[in-house]
N, C-alpha and C positions, 0 to 999 in steps of 0.2 A: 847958791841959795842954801847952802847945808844943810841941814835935817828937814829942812820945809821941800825943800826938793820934790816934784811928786814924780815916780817912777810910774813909768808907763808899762800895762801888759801887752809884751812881745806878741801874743798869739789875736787880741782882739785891739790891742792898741788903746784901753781906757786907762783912765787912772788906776791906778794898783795902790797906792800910797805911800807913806815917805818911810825916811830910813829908821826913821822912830816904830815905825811900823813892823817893821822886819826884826827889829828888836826885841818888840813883843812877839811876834810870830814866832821868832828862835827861842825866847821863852816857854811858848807853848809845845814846842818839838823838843822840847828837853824835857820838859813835865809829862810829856803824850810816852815818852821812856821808864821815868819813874813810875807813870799808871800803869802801865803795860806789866810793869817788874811786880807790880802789890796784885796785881790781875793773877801774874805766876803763881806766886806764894799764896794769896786766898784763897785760888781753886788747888792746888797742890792740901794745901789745909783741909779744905770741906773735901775731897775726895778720899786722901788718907784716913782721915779720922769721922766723919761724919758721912760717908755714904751718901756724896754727892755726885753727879756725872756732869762729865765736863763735855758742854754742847756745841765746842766748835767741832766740827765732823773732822775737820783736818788733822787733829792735834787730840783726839780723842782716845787712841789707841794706844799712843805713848803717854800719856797721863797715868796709865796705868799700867804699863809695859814696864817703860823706864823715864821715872819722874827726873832724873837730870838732863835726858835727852829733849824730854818736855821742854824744860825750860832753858836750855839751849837753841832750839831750833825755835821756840815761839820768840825768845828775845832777838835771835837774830834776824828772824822775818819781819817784825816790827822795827827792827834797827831797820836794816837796809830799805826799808819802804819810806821810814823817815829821811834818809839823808837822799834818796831816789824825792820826795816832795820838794825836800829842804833846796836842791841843788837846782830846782826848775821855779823856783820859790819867786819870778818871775809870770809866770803863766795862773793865769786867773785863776784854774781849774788846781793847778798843784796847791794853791793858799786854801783853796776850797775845801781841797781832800784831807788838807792837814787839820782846818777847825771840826772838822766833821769826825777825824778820828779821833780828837783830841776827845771832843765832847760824846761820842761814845765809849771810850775809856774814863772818863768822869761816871759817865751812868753806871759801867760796869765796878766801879769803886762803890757808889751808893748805893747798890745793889747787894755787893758785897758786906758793906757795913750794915745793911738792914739785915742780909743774913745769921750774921756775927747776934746783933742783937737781940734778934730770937731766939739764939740757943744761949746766951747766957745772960739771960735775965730770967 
């Protein structure tokens, strides 16, 4: 059937959808990297220079300790949680987890850019 093909999810057994599908999903898991990376560098930005605090608890300490350990350890924990979804990308719940963090790293980008354009306008 090629791309019309509907892949089934292993865990509940429904339609998951086709391989067109997955194509955009890996789209979105490539984009959910690049946000993640502008996530880095915004709050590395507002904390350096505008006296911002950085509110994940986890990652809070080195923000300000040591900003490349920051963004080492926050890229890599987002990488491997992506390619940990990516590779179960199968299971209802993993397509789930990936729109979910997808479209909270969107927020935290318009978030970001609302903050931006309060301080320079």
């Amino acid at each position: 059937m090629g791309d019309q093909e509907i892949l089934r999810c292993r865990t509940l057994g429904i339609p998951l959808g086709t391989r067109l599908h997955f194509r955009w999903l890996y789209g979105m898991a490539k984009w959910l990297l690049v946000l993640n990376l502008l996530d880095g560098v915004f709050t590395l930005i507002w904390v350096e220079h505008f006296g911002a605090e950085e509110l994940n608890v986890l990652l809070a300490d080195l923000v300000y300790d040591d900003p490349l350990m920051f963004m080492v350890v926050k890229l890599a924990l987002v990488s491997l949680g992506t390619l940990f979804l990516w590779r179960r990308r199968n299971n209802f719940l993993a397509v789930t987890s990936l729109f979910v963090a997808f479209f909270a790293y969107y927020l935290v980008l318009l978030i970001h850019l609302q903050y931006s354009s309060i301080l320079f306008l």
